[in-house]
DRENRO-322551 format. One record per residue: residue number from 1; x, y, z of N, C-alpha, C, CB in turn. Coordinates in Angstrom, 1 decimal. Each point is the difference from the previous one (the first is absolute). Glycine has a CB too. Layout:
N
bakol nr NUM	n.x X	n.y Y	n.z Z	ca.x X	ca.y Y	ca.z Z	c.x X	c.y Y	c.z Z	cb.x X	cb.y Y	cb.z Z $
...
END
This chain:
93
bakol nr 1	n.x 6.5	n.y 58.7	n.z 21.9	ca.x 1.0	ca.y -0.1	ca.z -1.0	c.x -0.3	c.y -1.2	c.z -0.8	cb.x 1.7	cb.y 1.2	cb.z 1.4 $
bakol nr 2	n.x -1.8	n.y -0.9	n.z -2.6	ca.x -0.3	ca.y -1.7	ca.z -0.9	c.x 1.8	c.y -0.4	c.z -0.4	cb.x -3.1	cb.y 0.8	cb.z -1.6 $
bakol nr 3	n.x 2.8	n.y -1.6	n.z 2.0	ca.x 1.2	ca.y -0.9	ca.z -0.7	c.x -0.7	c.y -1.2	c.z -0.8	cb.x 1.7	cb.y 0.5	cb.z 2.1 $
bakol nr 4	n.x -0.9	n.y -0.8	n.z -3.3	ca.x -0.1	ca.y -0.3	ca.z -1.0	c.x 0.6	c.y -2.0	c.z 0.1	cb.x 0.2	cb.y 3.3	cb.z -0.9 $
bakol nr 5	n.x -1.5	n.y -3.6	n.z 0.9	ca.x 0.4	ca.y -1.8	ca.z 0.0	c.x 0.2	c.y -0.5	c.z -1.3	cb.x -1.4	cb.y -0.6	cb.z 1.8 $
bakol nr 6	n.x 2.1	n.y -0.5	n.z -2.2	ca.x 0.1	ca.y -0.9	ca.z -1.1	c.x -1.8	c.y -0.7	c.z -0.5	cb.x 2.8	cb.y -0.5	cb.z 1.2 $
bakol nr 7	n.x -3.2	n.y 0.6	n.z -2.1	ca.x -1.3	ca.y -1.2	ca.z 0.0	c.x 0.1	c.y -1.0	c.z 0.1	cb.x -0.8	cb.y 0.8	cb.z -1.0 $
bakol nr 8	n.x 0.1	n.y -1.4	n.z 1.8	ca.x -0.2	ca.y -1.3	ca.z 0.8	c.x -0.5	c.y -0.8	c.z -1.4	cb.x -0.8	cb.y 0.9	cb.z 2.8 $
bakol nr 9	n.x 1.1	n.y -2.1	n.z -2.3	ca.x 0.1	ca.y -1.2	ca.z -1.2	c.x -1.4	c.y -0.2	c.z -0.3	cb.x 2.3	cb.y -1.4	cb.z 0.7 $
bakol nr 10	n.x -3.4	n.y 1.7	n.z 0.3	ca.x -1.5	ca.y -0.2	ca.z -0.3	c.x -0.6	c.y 1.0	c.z -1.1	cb.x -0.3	cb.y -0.8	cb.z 2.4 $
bakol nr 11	n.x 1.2	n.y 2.4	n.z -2.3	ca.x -0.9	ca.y 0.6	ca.z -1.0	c.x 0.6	c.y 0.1	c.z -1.7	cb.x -0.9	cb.y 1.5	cb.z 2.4 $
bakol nr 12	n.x 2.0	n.y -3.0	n.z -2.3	ca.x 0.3	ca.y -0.4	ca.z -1.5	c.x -0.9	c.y -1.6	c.z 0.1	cb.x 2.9	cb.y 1.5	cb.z -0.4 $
bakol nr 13	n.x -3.7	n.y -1.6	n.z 0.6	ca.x -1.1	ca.y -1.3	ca.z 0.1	c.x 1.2	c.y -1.4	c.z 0.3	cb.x -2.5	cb.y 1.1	cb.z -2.2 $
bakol nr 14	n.x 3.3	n.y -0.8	n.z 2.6	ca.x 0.9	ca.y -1.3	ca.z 0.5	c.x -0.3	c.y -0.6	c.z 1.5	cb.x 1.9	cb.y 1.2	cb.z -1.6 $
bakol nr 15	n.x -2.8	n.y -1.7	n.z 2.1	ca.x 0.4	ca.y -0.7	ca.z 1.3	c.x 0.4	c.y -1.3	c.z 0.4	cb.x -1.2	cb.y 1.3	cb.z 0.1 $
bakol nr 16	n.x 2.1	n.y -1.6	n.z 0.8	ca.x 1.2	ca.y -0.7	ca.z 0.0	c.x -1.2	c.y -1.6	c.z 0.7	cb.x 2.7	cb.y 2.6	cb.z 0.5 $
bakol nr 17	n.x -3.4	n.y -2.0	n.z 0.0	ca.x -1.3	ca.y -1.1	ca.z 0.8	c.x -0.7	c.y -0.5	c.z -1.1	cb.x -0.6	cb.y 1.4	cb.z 2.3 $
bakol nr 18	n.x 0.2	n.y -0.8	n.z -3.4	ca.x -0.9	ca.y -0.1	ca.z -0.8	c.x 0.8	c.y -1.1	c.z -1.2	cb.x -1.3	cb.y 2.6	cb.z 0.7 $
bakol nr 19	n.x 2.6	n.y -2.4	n.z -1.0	ca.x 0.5	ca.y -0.3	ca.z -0.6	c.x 0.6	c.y -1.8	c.z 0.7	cb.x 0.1	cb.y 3.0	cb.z -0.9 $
bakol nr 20	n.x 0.4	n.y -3.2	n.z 2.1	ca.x 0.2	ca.y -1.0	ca.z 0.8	c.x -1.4	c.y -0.9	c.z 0.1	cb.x 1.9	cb.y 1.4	cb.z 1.2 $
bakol nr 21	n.x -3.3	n.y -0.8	n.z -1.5	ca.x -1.0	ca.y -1.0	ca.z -0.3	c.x -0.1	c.y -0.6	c.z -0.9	cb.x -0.9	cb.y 0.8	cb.z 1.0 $
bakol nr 22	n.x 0.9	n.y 0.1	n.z -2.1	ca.x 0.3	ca.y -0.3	ca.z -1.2	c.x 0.8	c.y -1.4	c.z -0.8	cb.x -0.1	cb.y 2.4	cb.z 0.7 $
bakol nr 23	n.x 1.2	n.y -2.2	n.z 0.1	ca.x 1.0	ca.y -1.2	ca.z -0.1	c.x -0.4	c.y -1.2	c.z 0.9	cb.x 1.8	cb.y 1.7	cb.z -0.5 $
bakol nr 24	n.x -2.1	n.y -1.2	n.z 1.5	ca.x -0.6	ca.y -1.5	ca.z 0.5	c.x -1.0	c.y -0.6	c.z -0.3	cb.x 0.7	cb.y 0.6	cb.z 1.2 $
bakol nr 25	n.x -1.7	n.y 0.4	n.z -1.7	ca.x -0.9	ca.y -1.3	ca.z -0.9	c.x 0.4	c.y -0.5	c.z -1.5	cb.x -1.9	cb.y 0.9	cb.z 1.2 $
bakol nr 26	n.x 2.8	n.y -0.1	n.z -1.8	ca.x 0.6	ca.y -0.7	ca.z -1.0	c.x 0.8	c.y -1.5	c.z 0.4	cb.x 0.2	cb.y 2.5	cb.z -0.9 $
bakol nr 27	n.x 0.3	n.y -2.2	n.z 2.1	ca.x 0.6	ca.y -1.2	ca.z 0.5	c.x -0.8	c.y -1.3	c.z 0.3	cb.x 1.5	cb.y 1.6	cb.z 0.9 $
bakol nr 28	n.x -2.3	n.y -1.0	n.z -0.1	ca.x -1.2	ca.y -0.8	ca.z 0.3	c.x -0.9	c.y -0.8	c.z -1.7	cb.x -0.2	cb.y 2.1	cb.z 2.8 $
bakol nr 29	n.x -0.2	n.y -1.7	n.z -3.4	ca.x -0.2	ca.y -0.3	ca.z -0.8	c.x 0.8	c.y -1.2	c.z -0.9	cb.x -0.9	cb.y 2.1	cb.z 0.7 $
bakol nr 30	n.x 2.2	n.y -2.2	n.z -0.4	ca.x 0.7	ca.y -0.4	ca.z -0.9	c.x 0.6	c.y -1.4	c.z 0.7	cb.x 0.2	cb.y 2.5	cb.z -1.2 $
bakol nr 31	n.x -0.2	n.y -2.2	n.z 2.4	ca.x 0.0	ca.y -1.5	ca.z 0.9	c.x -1.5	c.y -0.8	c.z 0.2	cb.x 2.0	cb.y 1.3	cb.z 1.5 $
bakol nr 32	n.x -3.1	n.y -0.2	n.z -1.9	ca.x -1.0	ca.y -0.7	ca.z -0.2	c.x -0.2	c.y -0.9	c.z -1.3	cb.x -0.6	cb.y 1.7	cb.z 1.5 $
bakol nr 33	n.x 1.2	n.y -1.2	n.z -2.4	ca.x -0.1	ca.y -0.7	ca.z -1.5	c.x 0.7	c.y -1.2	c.z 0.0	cb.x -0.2	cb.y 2.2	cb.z -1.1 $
bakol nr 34	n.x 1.4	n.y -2.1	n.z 2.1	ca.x 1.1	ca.y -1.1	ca.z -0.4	c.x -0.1	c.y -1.2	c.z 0.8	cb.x 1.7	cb.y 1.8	cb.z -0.6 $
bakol nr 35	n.x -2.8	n.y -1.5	n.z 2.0	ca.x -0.7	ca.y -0.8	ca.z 0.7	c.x -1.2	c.y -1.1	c.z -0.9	cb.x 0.5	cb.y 2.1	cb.z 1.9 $
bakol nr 36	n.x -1.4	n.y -1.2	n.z -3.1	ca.x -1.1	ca.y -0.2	ca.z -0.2	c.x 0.8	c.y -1.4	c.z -1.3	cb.x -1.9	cb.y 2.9	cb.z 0.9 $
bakol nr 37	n.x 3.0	n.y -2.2	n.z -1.6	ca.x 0.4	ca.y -1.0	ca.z -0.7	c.x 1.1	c.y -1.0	c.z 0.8	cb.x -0.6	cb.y 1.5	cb.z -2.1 $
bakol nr 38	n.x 0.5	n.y -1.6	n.z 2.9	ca.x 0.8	ca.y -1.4	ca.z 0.5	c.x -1.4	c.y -0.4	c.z 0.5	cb.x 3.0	cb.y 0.5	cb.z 0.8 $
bakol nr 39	n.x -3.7	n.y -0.1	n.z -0.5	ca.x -1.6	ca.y -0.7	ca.z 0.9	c.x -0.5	c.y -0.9	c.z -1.8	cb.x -1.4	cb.y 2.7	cb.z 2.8 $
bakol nr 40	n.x 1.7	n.y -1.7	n.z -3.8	ca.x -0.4	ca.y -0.9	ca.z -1.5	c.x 1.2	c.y -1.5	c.z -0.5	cb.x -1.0	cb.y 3.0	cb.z -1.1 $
bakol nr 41	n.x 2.1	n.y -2.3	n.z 1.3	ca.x 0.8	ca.y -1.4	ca.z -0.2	c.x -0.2	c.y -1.3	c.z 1.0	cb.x 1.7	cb.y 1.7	cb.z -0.8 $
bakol nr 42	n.x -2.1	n.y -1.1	n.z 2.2	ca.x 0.0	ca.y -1.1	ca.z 0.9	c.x -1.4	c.y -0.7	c.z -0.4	cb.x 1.4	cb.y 1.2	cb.z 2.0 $
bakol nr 43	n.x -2.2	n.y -0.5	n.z -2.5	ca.x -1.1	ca.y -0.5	ca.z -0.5	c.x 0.2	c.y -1.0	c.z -1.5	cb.x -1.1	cb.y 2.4	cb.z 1.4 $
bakol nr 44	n.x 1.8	n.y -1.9	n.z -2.1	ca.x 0.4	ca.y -0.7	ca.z -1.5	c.x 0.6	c.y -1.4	c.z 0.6	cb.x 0.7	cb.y 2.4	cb.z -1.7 $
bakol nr 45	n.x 0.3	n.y -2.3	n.z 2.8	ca.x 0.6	ca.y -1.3	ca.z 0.6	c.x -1.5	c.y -1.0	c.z 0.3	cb.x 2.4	cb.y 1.6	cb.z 1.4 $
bakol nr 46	n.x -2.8	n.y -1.2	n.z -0.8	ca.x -1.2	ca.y -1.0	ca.z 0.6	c.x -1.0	c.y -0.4	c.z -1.0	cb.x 0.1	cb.y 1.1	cb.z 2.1 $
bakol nr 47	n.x 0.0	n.y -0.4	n.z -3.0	ca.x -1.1	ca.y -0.7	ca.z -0.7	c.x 1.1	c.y -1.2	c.z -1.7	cb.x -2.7	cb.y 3.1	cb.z 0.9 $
bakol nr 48	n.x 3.8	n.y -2.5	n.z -0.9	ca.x 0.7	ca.y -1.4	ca.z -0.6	c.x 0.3	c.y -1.2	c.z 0.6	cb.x 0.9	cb.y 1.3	cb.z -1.0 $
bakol nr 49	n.x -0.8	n.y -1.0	n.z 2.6	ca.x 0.3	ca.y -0.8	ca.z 0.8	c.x -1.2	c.y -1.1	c.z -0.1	cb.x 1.5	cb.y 1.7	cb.z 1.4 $
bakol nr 50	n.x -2.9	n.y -1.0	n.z -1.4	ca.x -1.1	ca.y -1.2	ca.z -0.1	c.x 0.0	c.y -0.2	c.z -1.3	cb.x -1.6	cb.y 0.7	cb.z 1.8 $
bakol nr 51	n.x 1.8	n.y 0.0	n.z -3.1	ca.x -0.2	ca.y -0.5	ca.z -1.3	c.x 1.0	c.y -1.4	c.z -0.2	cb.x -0.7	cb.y 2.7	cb.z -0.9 $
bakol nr 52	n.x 1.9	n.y -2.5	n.z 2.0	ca.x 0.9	ca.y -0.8	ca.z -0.6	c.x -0.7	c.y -1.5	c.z 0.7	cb.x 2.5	cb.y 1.9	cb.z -0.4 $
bakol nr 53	n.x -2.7	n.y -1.8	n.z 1.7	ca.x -0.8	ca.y -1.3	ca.z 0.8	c.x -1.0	c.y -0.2	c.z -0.7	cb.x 0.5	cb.y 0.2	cb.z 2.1 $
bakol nr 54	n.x -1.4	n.y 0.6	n.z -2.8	ca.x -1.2	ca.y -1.0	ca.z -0.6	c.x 0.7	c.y -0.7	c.z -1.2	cb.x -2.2	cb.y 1.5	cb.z 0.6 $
bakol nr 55	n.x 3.2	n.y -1.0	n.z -1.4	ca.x 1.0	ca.y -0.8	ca.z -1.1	c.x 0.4	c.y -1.0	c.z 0.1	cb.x 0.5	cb.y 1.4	cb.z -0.4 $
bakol nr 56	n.x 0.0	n.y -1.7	n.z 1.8	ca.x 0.6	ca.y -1.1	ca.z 1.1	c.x -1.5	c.y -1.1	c.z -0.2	cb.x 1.9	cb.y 1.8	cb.z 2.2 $
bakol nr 57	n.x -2.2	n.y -1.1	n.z -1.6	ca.x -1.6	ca.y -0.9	ca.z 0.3	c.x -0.6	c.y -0.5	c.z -1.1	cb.x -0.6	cb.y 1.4	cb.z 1.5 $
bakol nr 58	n.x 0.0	n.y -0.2	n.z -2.5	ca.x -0.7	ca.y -0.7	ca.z -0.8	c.x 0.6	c.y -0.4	c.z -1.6	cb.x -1.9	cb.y 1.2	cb.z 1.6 $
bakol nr 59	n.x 3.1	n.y -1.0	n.z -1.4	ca.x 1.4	ca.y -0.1	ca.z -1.5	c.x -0.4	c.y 0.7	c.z -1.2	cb.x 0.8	cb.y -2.5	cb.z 0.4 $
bakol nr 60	n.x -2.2	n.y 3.3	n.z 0.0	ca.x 0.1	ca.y 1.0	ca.z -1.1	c.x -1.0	c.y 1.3	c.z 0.3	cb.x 0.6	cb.y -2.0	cb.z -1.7 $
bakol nr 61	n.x 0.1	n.y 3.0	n.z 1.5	ca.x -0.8	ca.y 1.0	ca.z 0.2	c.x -0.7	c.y 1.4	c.z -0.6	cb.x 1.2	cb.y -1.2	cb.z 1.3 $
bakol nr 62	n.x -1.8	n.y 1.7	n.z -1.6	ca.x -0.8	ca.y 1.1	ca.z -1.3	c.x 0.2	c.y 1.0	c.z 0.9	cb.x -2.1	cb.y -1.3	cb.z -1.5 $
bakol nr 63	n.x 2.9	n.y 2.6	n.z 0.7	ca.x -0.2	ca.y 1.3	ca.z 0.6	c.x -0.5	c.y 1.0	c.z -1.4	cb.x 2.0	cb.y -0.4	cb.z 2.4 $
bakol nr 64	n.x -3.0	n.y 1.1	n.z -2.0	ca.x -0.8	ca.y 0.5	ca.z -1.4	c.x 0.1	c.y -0.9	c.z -1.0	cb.x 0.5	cb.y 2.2	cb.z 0.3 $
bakol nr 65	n.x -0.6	n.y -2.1	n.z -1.7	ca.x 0.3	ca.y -0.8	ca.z -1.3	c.x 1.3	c.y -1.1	c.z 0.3	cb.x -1.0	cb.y 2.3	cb.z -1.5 $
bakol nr 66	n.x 1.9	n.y -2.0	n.z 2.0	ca.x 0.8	ca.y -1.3	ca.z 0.1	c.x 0.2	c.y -1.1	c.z 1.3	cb.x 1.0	cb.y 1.7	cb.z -1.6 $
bakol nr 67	n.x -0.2	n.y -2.3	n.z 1.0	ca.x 0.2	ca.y -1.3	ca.z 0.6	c.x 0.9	c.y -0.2	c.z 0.2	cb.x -1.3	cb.y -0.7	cb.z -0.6 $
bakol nr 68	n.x 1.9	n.y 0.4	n.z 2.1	ca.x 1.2	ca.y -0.7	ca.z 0.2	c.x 0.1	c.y -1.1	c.z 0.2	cb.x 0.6	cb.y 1.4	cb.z 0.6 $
bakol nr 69	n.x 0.1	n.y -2.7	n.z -1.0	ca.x 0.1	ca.y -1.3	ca.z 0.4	c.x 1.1	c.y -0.6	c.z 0.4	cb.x -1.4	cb.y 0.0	cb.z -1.1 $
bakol nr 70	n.x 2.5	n.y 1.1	n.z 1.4	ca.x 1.4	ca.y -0.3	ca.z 0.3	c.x -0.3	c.y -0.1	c.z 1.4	cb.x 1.5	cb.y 1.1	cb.z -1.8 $
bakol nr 71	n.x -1.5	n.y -2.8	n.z 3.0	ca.x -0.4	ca.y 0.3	ca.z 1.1	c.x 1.1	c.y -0.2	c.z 0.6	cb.x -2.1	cb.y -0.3	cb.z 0.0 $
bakol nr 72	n.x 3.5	n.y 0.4	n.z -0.6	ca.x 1.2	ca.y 0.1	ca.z 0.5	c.x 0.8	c.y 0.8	c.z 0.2	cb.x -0.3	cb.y -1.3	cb.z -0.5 $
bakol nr 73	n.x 0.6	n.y 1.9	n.z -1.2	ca.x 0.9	ca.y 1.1	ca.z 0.3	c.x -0.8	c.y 1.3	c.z 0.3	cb.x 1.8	cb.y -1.2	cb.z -1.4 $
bakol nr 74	n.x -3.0	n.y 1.8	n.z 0.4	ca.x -0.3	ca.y 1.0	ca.z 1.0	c.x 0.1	c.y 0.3	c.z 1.3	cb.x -0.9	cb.y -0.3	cb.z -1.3 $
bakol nr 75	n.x 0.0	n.y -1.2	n.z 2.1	ca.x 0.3	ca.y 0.4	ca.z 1.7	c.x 1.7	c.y 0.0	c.z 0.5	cb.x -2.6	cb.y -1.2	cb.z 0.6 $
bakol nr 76	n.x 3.2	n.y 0.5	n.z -1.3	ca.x 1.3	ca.y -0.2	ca.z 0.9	c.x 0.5	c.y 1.7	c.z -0.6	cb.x 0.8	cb.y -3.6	cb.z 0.1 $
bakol nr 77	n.x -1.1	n.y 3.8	n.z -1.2	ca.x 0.8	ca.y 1.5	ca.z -0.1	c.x -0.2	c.y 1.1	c.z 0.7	cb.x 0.1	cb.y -0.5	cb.z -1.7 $
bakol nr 78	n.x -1.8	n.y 0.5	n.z 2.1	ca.x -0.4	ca.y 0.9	ca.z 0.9	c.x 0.6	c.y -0.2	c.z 1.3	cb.x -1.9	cb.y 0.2	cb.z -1.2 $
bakol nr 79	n.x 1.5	n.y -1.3	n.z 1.7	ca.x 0.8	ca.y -0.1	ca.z 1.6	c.x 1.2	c.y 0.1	c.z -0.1	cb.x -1.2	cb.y -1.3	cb.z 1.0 $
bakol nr 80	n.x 2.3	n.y 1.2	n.z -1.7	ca.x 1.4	ca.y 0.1	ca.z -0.1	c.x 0.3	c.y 1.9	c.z 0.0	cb.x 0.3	cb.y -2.8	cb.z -1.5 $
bakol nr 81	n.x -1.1	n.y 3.7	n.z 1.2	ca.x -0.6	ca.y 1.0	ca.z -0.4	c.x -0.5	c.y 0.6	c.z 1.6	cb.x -0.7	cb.y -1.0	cb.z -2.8 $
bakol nr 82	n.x 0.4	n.y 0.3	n.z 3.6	ca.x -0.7	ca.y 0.0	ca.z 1.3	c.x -1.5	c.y 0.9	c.z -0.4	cb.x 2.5	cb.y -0.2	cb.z 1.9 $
bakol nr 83	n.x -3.1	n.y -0.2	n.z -3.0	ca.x -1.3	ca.y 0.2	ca.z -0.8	c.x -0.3	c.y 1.8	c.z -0.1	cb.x -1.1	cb.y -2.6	cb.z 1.0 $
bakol nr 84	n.x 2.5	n.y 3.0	n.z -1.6	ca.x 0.3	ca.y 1.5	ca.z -0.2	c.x -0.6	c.y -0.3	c.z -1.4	cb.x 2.5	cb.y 0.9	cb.z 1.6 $
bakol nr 85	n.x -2.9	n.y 0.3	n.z -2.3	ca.x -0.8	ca.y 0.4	ca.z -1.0	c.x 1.6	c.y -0.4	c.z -1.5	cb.x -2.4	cb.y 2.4	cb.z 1.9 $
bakol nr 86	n.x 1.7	n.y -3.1	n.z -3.1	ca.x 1.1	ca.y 0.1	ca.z -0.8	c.x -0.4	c.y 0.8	c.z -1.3	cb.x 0.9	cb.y -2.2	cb.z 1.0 $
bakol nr 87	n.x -0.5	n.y 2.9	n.z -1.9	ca.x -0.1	ca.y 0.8	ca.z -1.0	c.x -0.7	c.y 0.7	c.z -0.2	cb.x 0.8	cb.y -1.0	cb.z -0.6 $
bakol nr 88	n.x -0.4	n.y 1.7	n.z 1.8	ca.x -0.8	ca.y 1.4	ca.z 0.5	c.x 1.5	c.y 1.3	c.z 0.2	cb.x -2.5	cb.y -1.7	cb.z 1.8 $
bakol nr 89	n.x 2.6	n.y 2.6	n.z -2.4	ca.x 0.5	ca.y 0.8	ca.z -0.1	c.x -0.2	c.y 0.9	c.z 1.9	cb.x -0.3	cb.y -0.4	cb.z -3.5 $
bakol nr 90	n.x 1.8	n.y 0.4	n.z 4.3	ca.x -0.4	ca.y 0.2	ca.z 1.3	c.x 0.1	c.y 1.3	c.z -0.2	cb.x 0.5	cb.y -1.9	cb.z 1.4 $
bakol nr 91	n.x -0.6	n.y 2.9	n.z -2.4	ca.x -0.5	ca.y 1.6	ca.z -0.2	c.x -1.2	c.y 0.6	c.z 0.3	cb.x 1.2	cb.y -0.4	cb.z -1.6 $
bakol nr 92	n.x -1.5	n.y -1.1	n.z 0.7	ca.x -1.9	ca.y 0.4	ca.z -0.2	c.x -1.0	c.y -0.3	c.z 1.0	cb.x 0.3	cb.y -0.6	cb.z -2.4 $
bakol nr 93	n.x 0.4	n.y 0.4	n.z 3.7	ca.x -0.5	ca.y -0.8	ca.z 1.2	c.x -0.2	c.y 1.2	c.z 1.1	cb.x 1.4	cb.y -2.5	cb.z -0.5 $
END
């Protein structure tokens, strides 16, 4: 006697496994990205942190074409800052 089944969710190309990987590497992905830019900010920290000590040090310092000679308030603004990045839009980060 045939009796008559509903179609199973595989032969509408929907699987529920296939679909739960899916999302997890989307997830995965996206804790990877938000990892890779805080590993870039922590990195932007450390390298003002030395720009601002050689400023200290040597009271003036050249980054590309310019020149800073403020060996006061630059550094005291950065460390007051705890040498967080300044006019940088935190969108575009």
């Amino acid at each position: 006697m045939l009796v008559h089944q509903p179609p199973s969710q595989e032969e509408h190309g929907f699987r529920l496994g296939h679909t739960l990987w899916l999302l997890g590497g989307v997830i995965a992905l996206l804790v990877l990205g938000a990892s890779v830019a805080a590993a870039e900010i922590d990195n932007s920290q450390e390298i003002i942190r030395e720009k601002v000590e050689q400023l200290r040090l040597f009271k003036s310092l050249k980054i590309g074409d310019a020149s800073v000679t403020s060996s006061l308030v630059v550094p005291d603004f950065y460390e007051r800052r705890e040498f967080q990045l300044a006019w940088v839009k935190h969108t575009s980060i």
